[in-house]
KOLDREN-59804 format. One record per residue (C-alpha): x negated, y, z negated. Coordinates in steps of 0.05 Angstrom, whole numbers, padded with zeros to 5 digits, always signed. Last residue first. Layout:
XYZ
...
END
This chain:
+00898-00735+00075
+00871-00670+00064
+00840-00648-00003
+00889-00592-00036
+00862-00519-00050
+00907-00465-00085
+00879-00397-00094
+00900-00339-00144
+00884-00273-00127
+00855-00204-00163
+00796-00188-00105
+00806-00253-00059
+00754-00314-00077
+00708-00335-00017
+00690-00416-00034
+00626-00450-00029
+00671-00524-00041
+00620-00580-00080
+00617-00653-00079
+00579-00706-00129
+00630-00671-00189
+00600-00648-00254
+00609-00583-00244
+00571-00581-00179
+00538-00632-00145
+00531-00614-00063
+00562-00654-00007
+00595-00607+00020
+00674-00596+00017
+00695-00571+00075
+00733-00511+00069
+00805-00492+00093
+00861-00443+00112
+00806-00385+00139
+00786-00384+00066
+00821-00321+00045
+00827-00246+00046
+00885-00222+00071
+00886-00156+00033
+00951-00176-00019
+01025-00156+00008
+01053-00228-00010
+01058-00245+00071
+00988-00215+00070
+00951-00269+00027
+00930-00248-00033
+00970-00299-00076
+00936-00358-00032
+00974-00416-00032
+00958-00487+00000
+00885-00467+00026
+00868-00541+00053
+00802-00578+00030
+00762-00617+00078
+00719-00678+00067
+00687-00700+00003
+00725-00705-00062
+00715-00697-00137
+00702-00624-00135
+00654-00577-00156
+00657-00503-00156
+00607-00448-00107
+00619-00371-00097
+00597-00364-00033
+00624-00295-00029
+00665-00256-00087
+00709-00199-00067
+00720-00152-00116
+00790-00129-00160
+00772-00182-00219
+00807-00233-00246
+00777-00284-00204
+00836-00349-00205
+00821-00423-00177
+00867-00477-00174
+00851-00542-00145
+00894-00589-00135
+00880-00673-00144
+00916-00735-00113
+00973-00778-00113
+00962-00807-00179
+00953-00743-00217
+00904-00689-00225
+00901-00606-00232
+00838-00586-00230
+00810-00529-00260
+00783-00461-00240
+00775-00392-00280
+00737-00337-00263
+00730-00260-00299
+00660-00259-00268
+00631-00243-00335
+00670-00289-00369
+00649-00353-00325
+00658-00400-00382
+00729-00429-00357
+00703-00471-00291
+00720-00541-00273
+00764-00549-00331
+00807-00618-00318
+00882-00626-00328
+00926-00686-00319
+00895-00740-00356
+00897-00702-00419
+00975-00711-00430
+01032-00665-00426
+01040-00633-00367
+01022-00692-00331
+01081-00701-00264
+01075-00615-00258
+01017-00589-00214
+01005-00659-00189
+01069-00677-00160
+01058-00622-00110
+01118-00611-00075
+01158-00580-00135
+01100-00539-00147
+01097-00516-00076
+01176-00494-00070
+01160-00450-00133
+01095-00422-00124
+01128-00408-00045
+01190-00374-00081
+01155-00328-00129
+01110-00315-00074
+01164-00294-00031
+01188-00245-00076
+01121-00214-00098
+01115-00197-00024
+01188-00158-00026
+01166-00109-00072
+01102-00100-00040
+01135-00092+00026
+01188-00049-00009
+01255-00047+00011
+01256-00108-00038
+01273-00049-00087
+01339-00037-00076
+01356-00105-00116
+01327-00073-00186
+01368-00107-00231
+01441-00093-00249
+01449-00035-00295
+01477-00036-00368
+01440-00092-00398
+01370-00050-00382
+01310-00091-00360
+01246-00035-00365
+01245-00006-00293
+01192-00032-00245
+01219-00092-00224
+01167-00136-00190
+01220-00172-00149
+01205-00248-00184
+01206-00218-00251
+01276-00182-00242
+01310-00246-00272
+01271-00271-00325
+01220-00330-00307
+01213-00394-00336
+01155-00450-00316
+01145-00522-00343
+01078-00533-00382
+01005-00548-00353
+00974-00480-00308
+00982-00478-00234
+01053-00441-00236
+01016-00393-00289
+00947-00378-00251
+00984-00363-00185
+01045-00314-00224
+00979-00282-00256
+00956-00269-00198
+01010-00242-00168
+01015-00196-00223
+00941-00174-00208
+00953-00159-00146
+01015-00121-00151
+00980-00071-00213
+00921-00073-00159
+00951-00042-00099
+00995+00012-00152
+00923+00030-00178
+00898-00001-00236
+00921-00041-00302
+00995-00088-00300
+01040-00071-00361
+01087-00040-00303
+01087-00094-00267
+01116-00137-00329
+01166-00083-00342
+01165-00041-00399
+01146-00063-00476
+01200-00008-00498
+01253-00056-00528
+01260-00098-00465
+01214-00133-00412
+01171-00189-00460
+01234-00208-00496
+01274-00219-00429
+01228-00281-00413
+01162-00292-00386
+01161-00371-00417
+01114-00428-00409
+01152-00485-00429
+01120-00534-00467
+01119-00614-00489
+01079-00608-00555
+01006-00617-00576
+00980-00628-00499
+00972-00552-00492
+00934-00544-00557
+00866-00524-00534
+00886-00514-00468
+00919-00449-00489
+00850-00417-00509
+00831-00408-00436
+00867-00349-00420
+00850-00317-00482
+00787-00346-00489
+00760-00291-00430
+00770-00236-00477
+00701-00198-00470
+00699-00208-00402
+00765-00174-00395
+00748-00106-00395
+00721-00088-00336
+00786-00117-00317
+00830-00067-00351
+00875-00109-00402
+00947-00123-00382
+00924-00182-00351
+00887-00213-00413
+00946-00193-00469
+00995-00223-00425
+00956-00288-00425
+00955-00295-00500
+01019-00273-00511
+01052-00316-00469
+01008-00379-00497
+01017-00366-00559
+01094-00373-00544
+01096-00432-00512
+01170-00442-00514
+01190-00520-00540
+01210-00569-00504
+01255-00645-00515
+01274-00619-00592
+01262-00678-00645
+01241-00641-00711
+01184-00684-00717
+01171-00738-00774
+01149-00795-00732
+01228-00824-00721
+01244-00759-00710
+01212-00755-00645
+01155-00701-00646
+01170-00635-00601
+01170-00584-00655
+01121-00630-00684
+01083-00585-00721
+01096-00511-00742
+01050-00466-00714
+01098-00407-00693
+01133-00378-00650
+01196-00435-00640
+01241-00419-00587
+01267-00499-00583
+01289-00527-00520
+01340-00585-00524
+01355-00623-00468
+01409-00673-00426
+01393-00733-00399
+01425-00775-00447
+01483-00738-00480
+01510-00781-00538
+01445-00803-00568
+01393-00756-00551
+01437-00699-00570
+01456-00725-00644
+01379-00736-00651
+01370-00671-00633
+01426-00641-00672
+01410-00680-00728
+01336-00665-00729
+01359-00590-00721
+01402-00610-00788
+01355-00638-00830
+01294-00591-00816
+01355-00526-00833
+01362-00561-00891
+01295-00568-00917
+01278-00493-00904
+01204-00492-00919
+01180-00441-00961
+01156-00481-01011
+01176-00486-01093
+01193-00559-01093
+01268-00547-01093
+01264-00492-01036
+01242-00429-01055
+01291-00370-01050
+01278-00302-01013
+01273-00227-01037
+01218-00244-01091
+01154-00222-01044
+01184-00191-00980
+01225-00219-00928
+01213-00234-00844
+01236-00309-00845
+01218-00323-00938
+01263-00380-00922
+01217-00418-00863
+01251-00462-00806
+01310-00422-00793
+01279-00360-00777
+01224-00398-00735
+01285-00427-00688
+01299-00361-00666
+01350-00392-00615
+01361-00457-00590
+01353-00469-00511
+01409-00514-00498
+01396-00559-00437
+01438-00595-00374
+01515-00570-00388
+01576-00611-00368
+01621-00564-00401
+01654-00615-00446
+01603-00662-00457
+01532-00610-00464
+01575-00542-00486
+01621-00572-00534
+01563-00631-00565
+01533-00560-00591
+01588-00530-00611
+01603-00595-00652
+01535-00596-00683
+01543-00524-00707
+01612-00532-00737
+01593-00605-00758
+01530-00575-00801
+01581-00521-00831
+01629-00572-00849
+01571-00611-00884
+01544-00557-00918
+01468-00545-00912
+01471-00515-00861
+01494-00446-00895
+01492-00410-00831
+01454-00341-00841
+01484-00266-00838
+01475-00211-00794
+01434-00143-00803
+01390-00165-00751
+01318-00163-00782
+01344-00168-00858
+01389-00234-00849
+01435-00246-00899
+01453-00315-00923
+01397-00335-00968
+01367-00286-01005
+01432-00252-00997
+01464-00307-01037
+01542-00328-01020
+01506-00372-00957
+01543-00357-00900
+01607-00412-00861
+01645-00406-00929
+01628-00348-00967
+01698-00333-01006
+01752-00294-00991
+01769-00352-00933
+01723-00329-00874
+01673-00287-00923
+01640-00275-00850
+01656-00315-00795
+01696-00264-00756
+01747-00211-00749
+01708-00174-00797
+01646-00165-00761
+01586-00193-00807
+01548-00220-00744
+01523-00298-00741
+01460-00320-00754
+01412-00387-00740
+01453-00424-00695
+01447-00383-00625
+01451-00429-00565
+01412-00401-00501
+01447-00438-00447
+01415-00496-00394
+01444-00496-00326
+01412-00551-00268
+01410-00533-00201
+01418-00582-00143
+01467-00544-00104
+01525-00597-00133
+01503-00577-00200
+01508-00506-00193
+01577-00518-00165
+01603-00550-00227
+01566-00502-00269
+01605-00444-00247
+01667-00484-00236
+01667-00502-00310
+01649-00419-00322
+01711-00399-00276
+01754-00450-00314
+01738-00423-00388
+01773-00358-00350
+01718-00300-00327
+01658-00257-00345
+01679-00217-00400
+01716-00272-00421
+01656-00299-00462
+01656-00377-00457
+01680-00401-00523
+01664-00461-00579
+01611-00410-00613
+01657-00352-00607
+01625-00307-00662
+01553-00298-00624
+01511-00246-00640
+01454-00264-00591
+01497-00252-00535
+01460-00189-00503
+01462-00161-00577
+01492-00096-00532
+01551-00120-00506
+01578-00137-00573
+01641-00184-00595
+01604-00238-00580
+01643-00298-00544
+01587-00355-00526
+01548-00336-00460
+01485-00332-00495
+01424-00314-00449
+01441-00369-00384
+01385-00409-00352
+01386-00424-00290
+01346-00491-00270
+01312-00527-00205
+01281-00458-00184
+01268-00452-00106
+01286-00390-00092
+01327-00396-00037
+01367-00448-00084
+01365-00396-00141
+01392-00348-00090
+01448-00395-00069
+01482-00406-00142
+01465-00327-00156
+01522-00303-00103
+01576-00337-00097
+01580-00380-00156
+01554-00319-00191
+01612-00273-00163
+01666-00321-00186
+01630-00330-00259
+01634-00246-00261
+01587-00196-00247
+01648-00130-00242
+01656-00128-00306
+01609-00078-00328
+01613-00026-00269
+01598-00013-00188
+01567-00070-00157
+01534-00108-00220
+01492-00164-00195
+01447-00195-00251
+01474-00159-00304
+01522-00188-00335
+01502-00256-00330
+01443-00248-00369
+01393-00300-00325
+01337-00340-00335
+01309-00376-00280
+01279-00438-00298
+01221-00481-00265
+01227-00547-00286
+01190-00607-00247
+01193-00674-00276
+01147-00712-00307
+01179-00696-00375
+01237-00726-00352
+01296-00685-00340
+01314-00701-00273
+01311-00770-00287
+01362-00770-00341
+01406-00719-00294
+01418-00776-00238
+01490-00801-00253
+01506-00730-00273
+01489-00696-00205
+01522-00757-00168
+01584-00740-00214
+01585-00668-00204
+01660-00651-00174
+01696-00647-00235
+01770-00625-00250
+01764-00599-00308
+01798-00616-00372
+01835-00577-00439
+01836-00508-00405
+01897-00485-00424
+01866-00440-00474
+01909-00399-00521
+01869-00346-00536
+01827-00315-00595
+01839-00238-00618
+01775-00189-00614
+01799-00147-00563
+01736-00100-00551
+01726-00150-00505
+01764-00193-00465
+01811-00244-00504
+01788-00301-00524
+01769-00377-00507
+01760-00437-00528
+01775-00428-00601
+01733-00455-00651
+01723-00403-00709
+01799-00379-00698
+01795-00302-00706
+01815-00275-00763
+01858-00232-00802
+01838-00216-00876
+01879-00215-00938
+01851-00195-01002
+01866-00234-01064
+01801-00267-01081
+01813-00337-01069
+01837-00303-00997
+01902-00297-00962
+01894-00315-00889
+01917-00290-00830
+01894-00336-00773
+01887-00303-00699
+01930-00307-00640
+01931-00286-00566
+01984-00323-00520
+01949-00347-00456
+01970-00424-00461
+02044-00427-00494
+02070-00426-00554
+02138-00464-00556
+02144-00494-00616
+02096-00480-00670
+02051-00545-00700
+02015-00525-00755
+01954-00537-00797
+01913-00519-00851
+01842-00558-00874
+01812-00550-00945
+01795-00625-00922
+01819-00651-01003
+01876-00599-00997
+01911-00610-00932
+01945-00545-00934
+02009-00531-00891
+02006-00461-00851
+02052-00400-00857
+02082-00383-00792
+02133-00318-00806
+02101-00277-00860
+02038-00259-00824
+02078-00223-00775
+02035-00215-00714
+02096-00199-00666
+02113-00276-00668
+02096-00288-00604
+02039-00244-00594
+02003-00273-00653
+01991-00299-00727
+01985-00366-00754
+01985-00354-00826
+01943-00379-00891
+01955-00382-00957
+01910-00385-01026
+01853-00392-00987
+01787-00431-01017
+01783-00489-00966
+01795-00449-00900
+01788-00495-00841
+01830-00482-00778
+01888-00511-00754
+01932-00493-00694
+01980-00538-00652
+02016-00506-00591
+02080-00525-00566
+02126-00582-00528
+02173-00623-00557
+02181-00694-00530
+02161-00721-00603
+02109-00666-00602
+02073-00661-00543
+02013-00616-00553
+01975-00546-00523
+01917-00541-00571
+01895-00477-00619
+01831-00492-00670
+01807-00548-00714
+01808-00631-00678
+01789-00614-00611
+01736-00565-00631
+01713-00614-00685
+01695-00672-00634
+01636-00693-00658
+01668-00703-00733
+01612-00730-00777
+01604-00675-00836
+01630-00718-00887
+01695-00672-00904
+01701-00662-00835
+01710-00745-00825
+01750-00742-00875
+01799-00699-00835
+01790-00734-00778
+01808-00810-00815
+01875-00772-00839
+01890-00755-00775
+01929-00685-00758
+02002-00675-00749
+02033-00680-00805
+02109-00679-00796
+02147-00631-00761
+02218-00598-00780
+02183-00532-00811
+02160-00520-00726
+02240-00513-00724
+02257-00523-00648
+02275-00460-00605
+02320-00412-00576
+02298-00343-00580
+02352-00293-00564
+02337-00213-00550
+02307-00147-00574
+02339-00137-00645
+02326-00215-00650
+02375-00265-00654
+02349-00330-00667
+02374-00402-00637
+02344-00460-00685
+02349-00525-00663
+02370-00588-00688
+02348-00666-00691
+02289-00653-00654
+02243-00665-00719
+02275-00718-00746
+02260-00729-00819
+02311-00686-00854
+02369-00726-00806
+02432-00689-00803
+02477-00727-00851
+02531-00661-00853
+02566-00604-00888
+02507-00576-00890
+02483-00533-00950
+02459-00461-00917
+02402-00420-00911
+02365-00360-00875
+02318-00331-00909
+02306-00264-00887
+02296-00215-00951
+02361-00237-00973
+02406-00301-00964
+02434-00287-00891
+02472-00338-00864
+02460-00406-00822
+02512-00414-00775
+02522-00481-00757
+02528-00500-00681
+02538-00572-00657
+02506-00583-00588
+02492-00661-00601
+02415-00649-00626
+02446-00596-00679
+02443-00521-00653
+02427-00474-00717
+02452-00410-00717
+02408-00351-00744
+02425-00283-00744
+02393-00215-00748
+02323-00232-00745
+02268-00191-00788
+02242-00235-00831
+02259-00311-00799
+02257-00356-00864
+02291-00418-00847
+02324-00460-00898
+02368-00519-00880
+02400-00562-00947
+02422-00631-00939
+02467-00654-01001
+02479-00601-01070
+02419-00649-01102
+02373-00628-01044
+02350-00668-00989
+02317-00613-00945
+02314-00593-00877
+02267-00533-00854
+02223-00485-00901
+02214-00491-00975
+02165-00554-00986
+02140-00540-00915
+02125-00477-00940
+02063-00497-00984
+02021-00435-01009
+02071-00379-01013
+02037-00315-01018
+02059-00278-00952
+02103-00227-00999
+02172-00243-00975
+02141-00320-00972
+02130-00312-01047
+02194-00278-01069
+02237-00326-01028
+02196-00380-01064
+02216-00348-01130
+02286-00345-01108
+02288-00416-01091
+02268-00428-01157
+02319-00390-01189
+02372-00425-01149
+02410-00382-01095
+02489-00410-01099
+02510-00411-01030
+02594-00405-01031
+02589-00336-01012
+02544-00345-00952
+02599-00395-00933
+02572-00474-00931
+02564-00501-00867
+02611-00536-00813
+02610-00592-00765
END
């Protein structure tokens, strides 16, 4: 079999002009160039290799045909031949290369390779499975094996698969366009799982860019901003009894107390790096357990390319961050949280993105994922800009993550992220720098459509998994089914009530007579939504200081009165979070840089709060009355929240099994006799008292029990003369 002589190969003026263009990284569809061609001269090859010395091509029977020079590397030659233009595997292409051979098949010899029915699908904004669809995938190709990468770029004039393995030469994988999906694709021999890439694409306005893929699985450890390879396509599971029960897990009448964590630095031996997924299996997994939480909850894990946002500037929305392992390491993360018992809910971040230029922003030359008005797409507070939602391909990027993290990672809850921003257009700007909506309000009607996508997408495909929105403000049915007009989200963070309390207990106590309603005031609206009562990472960064540290009085006291605000919160309606270095009493203000403060449990006082952070969390999943009617009247009854100048509050908490009382004095005196109705006769068992001496508090108590006399008080026909610990929470439970 023989070719053509390079003298005998007559260039046409059109092929020159595509030479010209893929010399330049300007051609727009090389798949009408590149490869095996029926031409009018017979079958043509063409491969443009810049920077080879030779090409031969290798025909399926071991024919070689020498494919020579042209100029500016193309590689071409009429074949003397009926080699098959269709057939992919029909030849080969072996490449000399200053530093060695490449043997390999053609990726111009391959056909289409996406669906036609996903690619309209993207178009509608109804793909769930986007990430397997866009992005990098290890594929079969008619026996041939490789990598497949797409990505959505509508407005590019060209765009390039760029990467290790073809020494990031923009010029030598140019993408097909499927032009009604604004989707380009390409199947490249070869390419195997760890190679880095990133998309180089030539924008509508002339300027080429270099990006990382928008839905890869993984990337490479930061500052390295290029996406990787993943060969992480399925997991080997171990969680299926956890799975099969997760819908009752999550019921509202089930306990939640979460544990939120930033992976990073949680347990950091000697640098950044060194708290990876392996070292949480090891070590956080069983601590939680000790602990008695039945959730950890992650701060974003998604790829961000800085430390410092904590994860709240996600890029890699599809990604586990590397910093802390392989995609693997974070499956067999959650894998063995679930076989402990311990459910994993992320924070999920889809109201901004950063502006680096690796990512996101003006993706294709043009503002794709953003909004192209600054009243719109940029946001003042974080310097980031905003998801245009109101695209379909947007809304399916977002949706799709989500769907990601719940099905393919097996994950139990997405807490979603600054969900007020997204709610309201004129978020945190001035007088004429935001944009009404269409009836001249401030509501954000496509941000309402898609979070009641997401959550009704969520309900649907993922029973048993939650959505948790951070919502600070008033807006209604943040917790409402859809079907009534709500936004749909299983929880939302009570907010109010954070600040509320906070506000109380940081106050001195002769003090807090005069703001009595703000422990109290919570009640008011606690059956308006399905809450969780958070003292997250907000409240301990940024200058606030620890939550000890915001506690009045002497170093006795500030402990004391932490502890009894731990006692009033577990007894309190809504499900419980805590952020790490809460349950030790950390002193410091949380810093991402430095593990928590571990060293301290030397402390007795230390190590007291400790304990009672695990025995309010072991007794509230006992108790089915402190958390089976969060949400409705019938659960909670005020036995006491007038007595201001005592700094007293008491209240039943009820359900079918029986009642508990909690009672908290806010004050740093002991208070005898000190008299509260109760339904019940007969005696009352001390369950918790957070000034017991195990906890580091003065020991003062009930002697384990009082019999309830038969005395009206409160409205009840039975009465319990009570001694209430200086700053303490108590815990009573009828026997039998």
């Amino acid at each position: 079999m023989t070719a053509t002589s390079e003298t005998d190969y007559v260039l046409a003026d059109a092929l020159a002009r595509d030479i010209d263009l893929l010399a330049r990284a300007q051609h727009h569809d090389p798949f009408a160039v590149l490869g095996v061609h029926r031409t009018p001269g017979g079958t043509e090859a063409r491969a443009f290799l810049p920077g080879a010395e030779s090409v031969t091509l290798i025909t399926h029977n071991g024919s070689d045909i020498e494919l020579p020079s042209v100029r500016d590397g193309m590689f071409a030659a009429l074949l003397n031949t009926d080699l098959n233009a269709g057939q992919a595997t029909a030849y080969r292409l072996r490449i000399q290369w200053p530093g060695g051979i490449q043997d390999t098949h053609d990726p111009y010899a391959f056909g289409v390779q996406l669906p036609a029915d996903g690619l309209q699908a993207l178009s509608e904004g109804r793909h769930p499975e986007l990430d397997r669809m866009l992005g990098a995938h290890l594929v079969d190709v008619d026996g041939v094996a490789g990598v497949r990468f797409a990505v959505w770029a509508p407005n590019a004039r060209r765009v390039s698969v760029v990467g290790d393995f073809n020494s990031w030469d923009g010029r030598r994988h140019p993408m097909r366009v499927h032009f009604g999906a604004g989707v380009w694709e390409l199947f490249i021999p070869g390419v195997r799982a760890g190679s880095a890439y990133k998309f180089e694409i030539l924008g509508s306005d002339g300027q080429v860019r270099t990006k990382a893929d928008p839905v890869a699985h993984q990337a490479e450890v930061s500052p390295a901003t290029a996406s990787v390879v993943s060969a992480a396509e399925d997991f080997v599971w171990n969680d299926a009894a956890w799975m099969a029960g997760r819908g009752p897990r999550q019921q509202y009448d089930a306990p939640m107390s979460i544990y939120e964590v930033q992976a990073g630095s949680w347990l950091r031996d000697t640098k950044p790096g060194d708290c990876t997924w392996d070292t949480l299996t090891d070590r956080l997994i069983p601590y939680a357990v000790e602990m008695g939480y039945t959730h950890i909850e992650l701060m974003p894990v998604m790829e961000h390319p800085f430390g410092g946002s904590w994860g709240y500037q996600p890029l890699g929305m599809f990604a586990p961050s590397s910093r802390f392992g392989s995609p693997e390491a974070f499956a067999r993360f959650v894998d063995q949280c679930h076989q402990a018992d311990i459910g994993v809910i992320l924070d999920w971040v889809p109201a901004h993105f950063p502006n680096d230029a690796h990512g996101l922003v003006q993706f294709d030359g043009t503002a794709l994922y953003e909004y192209q008005d600054p009243r719109e797409g940029f946001h003042p507070d974080w310097n980031t800009m905003i998801y245009n939602l109101g695209r379909n391909e947007v809304r399916n990027f977002m949706i799709a993550s989500a769907l990601t993290w719940l099905e393919r990672y097996h994950i139990d809850g997405l807490r979603v992220d600054a969900v007020a921003s997204m709610l309201y257009r004129d978020y945190s700007r001035k007088a004429g720098e935001w944009i009404p909506n269409i009836h001249g309000g401030r509501e954000n009607y496509e941000t309402i459509a898609f979070l009641r996508e997401l959550n009704t997408t969520v309900r649907e495909r993922v029973p048993g998994a939650v959505t948790i929105a951070e919502e600070s403000t008033a807006w209604p049915g943040v917790t409402a089914p859809v079907e009534q007009g709500g936004l749909g989200f299983h929880y939302k963070w009570n907010m109010g009530w954070m600040h509320d309390t906070l506000h109380y207990v940081e106050l001195n106590p002769i003090y807090r007579r005069h703001h009595h309603h703000s422990m109290t005031f919570g009640m008011v609206y606690a059956h308006t939504e399905h809450f969780v009562l958070p003292l997250s990472h907000d409240e301990v960064v940024h200058g606030k200081g620890s939550l000890i540290g915001k506690m009045p009085g002497d170093r006795w006291q500030k402990f004391a009165n932490l502890r009894a605000y731990y006692g009033f919160m577990w007894a309190h309606p809504g499900r419980k979070l805590m952020f790490m270095g809460g349950e030790l009493a950390q002193v410091a203000e949380w810093n991402h840089d430095a593990e928590i403060a571990w060293g301290s449990l030397e402390d007795p006082l230390h190590a007291g709060v400790q304990r009672l952070v695990r025995d309010l969390n072991r007794t509230y999943r006992q108790i089915p009355a402190l958390h089976t009617r969060d949400d409705v009247h019938e659960g909670f009854a005020w036995l006491i929240g007038d007595d201001a100048n005592n700094s007293v509050f008491a209240f039943l908490r009820r359900d079918a099994s029986g009642d508990v009382l909690a009672v908290s004095s806010f004050t740093p005196v002991v208070r005898e006799n000190y008299r509260i109705g109760v339904p019940h006769g007969g005696r009352w068992r001390e369950v918790l008292n957070t000034d017991s001496a195990s906890y580091g508090g003065s020991d003062v108590g009930n002697a384990g029990a009082r019999q309830a006399e038969e005395i009206p008080a409160h409205g009840h026909p039975f009465s319990l003369s009570l001694t209430l610990p200086p700053l303490a929470t108590l815990l009573l439970q009828p026997e039998g």
